[in-house]
N, C-alpha and C positions, 0 to 999 in steps of 0.2 A: 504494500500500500504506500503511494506516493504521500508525503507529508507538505500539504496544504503552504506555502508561505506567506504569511499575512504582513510581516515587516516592511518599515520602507524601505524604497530602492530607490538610486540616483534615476534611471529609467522612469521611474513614477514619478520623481520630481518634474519632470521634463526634457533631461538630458536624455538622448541618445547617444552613447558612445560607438557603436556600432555605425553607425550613420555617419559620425565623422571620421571614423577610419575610412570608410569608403568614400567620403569627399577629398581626404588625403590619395589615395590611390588614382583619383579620375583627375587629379590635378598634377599629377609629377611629369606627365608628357608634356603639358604647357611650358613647368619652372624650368624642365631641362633644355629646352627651346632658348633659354636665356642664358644658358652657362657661359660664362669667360674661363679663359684657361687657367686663371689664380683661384676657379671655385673647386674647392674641396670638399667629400661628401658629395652624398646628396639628403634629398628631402625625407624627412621622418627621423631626422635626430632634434638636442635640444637647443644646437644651436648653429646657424649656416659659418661655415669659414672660409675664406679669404685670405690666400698666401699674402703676407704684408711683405716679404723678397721682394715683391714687382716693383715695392718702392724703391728699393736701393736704386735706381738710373736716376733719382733726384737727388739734387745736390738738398736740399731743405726742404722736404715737402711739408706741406699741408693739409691737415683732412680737413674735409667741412662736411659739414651734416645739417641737416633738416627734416622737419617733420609735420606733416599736414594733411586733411581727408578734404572731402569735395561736398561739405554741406550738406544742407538738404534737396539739394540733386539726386542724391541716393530714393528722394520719395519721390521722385519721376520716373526711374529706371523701375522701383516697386510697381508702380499702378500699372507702368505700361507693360512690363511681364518682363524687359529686355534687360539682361545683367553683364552681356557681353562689352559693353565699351564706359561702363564707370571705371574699368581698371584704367582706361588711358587717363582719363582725367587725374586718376589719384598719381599716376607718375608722373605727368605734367605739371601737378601740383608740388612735388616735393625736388625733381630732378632739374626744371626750369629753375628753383628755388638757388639749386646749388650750386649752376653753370655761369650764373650771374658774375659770381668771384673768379672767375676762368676754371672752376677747375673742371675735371673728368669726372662722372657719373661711373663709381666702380658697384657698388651694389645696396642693395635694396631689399628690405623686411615689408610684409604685410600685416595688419590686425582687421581680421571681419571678428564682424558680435552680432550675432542673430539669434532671433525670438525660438526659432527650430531648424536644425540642420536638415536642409533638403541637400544631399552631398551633391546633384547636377546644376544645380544652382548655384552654390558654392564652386564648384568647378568652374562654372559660367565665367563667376565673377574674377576667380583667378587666371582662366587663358587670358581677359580682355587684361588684367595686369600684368600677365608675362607678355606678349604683345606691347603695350607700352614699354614695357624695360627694354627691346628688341630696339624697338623706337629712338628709346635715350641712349642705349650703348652700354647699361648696364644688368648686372644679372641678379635677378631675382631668388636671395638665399637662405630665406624662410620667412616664420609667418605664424599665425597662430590666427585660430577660427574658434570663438568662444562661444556659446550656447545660454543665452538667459532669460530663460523660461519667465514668465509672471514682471519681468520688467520692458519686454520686447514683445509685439504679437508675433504672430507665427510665421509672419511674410515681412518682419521688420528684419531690417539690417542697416549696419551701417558700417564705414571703410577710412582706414586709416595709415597710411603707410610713414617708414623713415631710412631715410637714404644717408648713402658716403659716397663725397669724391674728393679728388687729390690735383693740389695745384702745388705748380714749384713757386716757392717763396715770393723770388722776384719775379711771377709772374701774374701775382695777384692781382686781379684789377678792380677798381674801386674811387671813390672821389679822388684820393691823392695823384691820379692821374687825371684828371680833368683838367683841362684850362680854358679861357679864354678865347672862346672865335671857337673853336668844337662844333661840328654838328651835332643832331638829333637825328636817328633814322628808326623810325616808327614801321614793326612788321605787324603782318596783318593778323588778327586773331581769326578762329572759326567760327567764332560767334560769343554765345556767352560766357565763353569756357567755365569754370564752376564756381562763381561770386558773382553774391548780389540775388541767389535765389528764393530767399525768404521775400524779400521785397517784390521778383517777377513772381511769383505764387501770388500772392497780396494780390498783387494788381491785376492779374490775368485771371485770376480761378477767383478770389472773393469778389473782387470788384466789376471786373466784367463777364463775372461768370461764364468764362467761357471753357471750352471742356478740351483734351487734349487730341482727340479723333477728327477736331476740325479740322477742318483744310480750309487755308489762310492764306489769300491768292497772290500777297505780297510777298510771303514768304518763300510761294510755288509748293509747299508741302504742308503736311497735318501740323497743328503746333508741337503736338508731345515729339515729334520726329525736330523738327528747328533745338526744342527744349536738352534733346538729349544726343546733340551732335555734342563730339569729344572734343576736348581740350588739346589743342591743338600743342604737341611738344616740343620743341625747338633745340633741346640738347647738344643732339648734333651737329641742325645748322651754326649753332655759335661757338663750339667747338671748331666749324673747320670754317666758319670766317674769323676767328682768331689764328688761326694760320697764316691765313691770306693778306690780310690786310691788319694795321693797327687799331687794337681797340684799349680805348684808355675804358670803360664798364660797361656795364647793361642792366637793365631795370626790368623787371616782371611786372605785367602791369595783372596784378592780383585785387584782392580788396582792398578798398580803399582808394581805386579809381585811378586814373593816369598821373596827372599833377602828384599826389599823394606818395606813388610809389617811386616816377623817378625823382622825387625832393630826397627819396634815400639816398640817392647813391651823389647828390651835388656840392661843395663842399662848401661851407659856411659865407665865403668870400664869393661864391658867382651865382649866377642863378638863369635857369630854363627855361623856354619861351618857347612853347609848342605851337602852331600855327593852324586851327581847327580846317581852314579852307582849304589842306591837302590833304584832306580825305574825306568821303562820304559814310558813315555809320550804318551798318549793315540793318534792313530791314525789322529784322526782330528789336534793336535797340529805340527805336521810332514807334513802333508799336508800344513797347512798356509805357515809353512815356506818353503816348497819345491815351491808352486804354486807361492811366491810373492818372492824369493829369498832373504828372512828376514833371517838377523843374529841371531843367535843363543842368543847373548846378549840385542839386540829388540826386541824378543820372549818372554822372560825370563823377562822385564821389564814390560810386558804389558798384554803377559797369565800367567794362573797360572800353565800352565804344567804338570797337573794332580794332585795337590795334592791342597785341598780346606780351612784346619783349617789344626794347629800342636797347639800340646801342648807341654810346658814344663814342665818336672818330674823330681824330684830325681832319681838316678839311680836306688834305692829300688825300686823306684815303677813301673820300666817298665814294668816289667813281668806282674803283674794285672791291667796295663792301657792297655796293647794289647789284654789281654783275654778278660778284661771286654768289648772293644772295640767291639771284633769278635764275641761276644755275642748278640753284637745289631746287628749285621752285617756289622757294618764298617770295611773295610780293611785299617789297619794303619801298620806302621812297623816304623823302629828307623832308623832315614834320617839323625841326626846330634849328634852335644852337644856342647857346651859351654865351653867356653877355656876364658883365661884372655885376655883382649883386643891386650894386645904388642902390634905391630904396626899397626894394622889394622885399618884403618880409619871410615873404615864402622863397621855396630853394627851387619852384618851378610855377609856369601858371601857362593856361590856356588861353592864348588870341583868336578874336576873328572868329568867322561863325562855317560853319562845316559844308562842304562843297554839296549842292545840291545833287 
């Protein structure tokens, strides 16, 4: 006679462990897709390694590190069912983060936390992150997928990653290379990459109640499809126009809008003058603020209005930062430059009103 078990079990809590072994197993074909040759192991140990050897070819290196998810983005890719391209966005978000400083994108951890382990969902979400790391240059060398039951529903999740890369010392860049007369060259984003989506929810789903299966003829597509195009990665491209041409830095433009983010990188003595009338703002950013009757300077603090990274260059160099540029296929052009501070209080600001 079998004897009855009435005790708890983690399983009755709500975990499945069974369930996340087999999200481990449908995901090791994606992570292995991203190996660099310094990656050691593989996936289902406690922690990814990274031969640090490869550093010895620098005379000084540097790591940098960063870390960042992609909002509540994550409840557009939920309703719509599609989990395959929040991974770009989250390496976009942490890999663009770290390129900034010049350096190289060497590798990269994940943290999913979800309401209940569906492991092809979960796998979902990890190809579209290996896929990104592909993207930036780096390899993806663990992760961790947590399970929380009674604080998450059962189709909640949410995505978090944190990256290393390696710049040689005196190759860092940053304000102290900036000067005087410097351009601005503004690349183009994909749209809304992942900031500022609290506020387009707000204004699109509460306020214009509008639903995501529409199709929105300015757009040319449904909204939830505009809503959940990926964050466009740039890693590489600014790695190999740092090659090519001089770059005294480069600015993410993340939350906290254009002006905001590159005032990081401008150094106390000069200041930024971005020029709105070279470029026109990508349909969906005209919609937010049409549908929600957002000012144009709440806009502006919180998207990025179509332009993703800028770099700064000496003015020699602009001509082989734009070709090199258009080579990879980015579309960049010269949006500003740098003038002595005088009175300006801010470390950048926007002129002029945006190319119709």
């Amino acid at each position: 006679m079998t004897e009855k078990t009435t005790g708890a079990s983690y399983a009755a809590a709500g975990v499945d462990i069974e369930a996340g072994d087999r999200a481990v197993e449908l995901m090791k074909e994606w992570v292995k897709k991203t190996q660099r040759p310094e990656v050691l192991g593989g996936l289902g140990g406690f922690a990814g390694l990274f031969d640090a050897s490869a550093l010895k070819r620098y005379e000084r290196p540097l790591l940098a590190s960063a870390t960042d998810g992609v909002g509540t983005k994550v409840d557009i890719a939920r309703q719509m069912g599609v989990y395959d391209t929040i991974g770009h966005d989250l390496v976009a978000m942490v890999m663009d983060d770290i390129v900034v400083c010049g350096a190289e994108p060497l590798f990269m951890t994940d943290y999913i936390c979800v309401g209940k382990v569906h492991p092809e969902r979960v796998a979902t979400i990890v190809k579209g992150i290996a896929e990104g790391c592909v993207l930036a240059g780096c390899a993806l060398v663990g992760g961790e997928t947590a399970e929380h039951p009674g604080l998450l529903g059962p189709d909640d999740f949410d995505v978090a990653g944190a990256g290393t890369g390696v710049v040689e010392y005196d190759r860092l860049l940053g304000a102290d290379r900036i000067r005087t007369g410097d351009a601005v060259i503004a690349m183009a984003s994909s749209g809304l990459h992942s900031n500022g989506y609290s506020l387009v929810r707000h204004v699109l789903f509460d306020r214009a109640g509008m639903s995501l299966d529409r199709h929105v003829e300015e757009l040319g597509r449904t909204l939830g499809e505009e809503l959940l195009e990926p964050t466009k990665i740039y890693s590489l491209d600014c790695m190999a126009l740092t090659r090519t041409a001089e770059v005294h830095a480069y600015s993410h433009i993340t939350g906290g809008g254009l002006a905001a983010n590159l005032a990081r990188v401008i150094p106390d003595h000069l200041h930024a003058t971005v020029d709105r009338s070279t470029w026109t703002p990508g349909a969906i950013f005209d919609l937010v603020g049409k549908a929600g009757d957002v000012e144009r300077l709440e806009l502006e603090k919180t998207l990025n209005m179509g332009v993703g990274m800028m770099a700064v260059v000496p003015q020699e160099s602009v001509d082989v930062a734009l070709t090199a540029l258009a080579d990879r296929g980015v579309e960049a052009w010269v949006a500003g430059e740098i003038l002595d501070r005088g009175d300006h209080t801010e470390g950048a600001t926007l002129t002029g009103d945006y190319a119709v």
